[in-house]
Structures are given as C-alpha cells and as structure tokens.
N, C-alpha and C positions, 0 to 999 in steps of 0.2 A: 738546182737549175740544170745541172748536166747531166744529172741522172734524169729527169723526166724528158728531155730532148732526147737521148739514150732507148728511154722507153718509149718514144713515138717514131723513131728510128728502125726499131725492132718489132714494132706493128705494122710499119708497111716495109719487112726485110720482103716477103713473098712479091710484091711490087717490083723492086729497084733490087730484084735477084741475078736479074739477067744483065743489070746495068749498074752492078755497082761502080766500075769507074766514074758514071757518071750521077752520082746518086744525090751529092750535096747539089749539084745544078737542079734535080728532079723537085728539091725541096725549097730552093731559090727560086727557080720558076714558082712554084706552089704559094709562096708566098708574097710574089709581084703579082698573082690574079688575084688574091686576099687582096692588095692594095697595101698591105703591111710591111713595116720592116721587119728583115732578117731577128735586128735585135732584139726584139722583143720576146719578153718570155713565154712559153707554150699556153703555160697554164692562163696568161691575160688572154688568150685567143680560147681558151674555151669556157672559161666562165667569164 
C-alpha cells in the first residue's frame, strides 16, 4: 500500500516540484474533486 502511494507520488514529483511543502494538500485537494476519500487505496481508484 505505501509503496504504490510512493509510486504515485514520484509520478507527479515534476508537478508538486516547486511546491513540495505543500504537496500532501495538492493530493488532498485532488482527492476531494475525486469525491473520494484520502483513505482509500490507489489501486481501488484505478481499477
């Protein structure tokens, strides 16, 4: 589970480069326009 969070993390490092202090927000936002929660695992959000 932490490792594929890890690996979606480092997919958009070029993203959230200039903003890493705020980088966990950029992916909290991201996931409040999903409508989804935080908790949920990556992998249920793409398959």
């Amino acid at each position: 589970m932490h490792l594929f969070v890890v690996f979606y993390l480092s997919m958009s490092d070029i993203l959230i480069f200039n903003e890493s202090r705020n980088g966990m927000n950029i992916y909290k936002r991201f996931f409040r326009l999903l409508g989804i929660s935080y908790t949920i695992r990556p992998w249920d959000i793409a398959f």
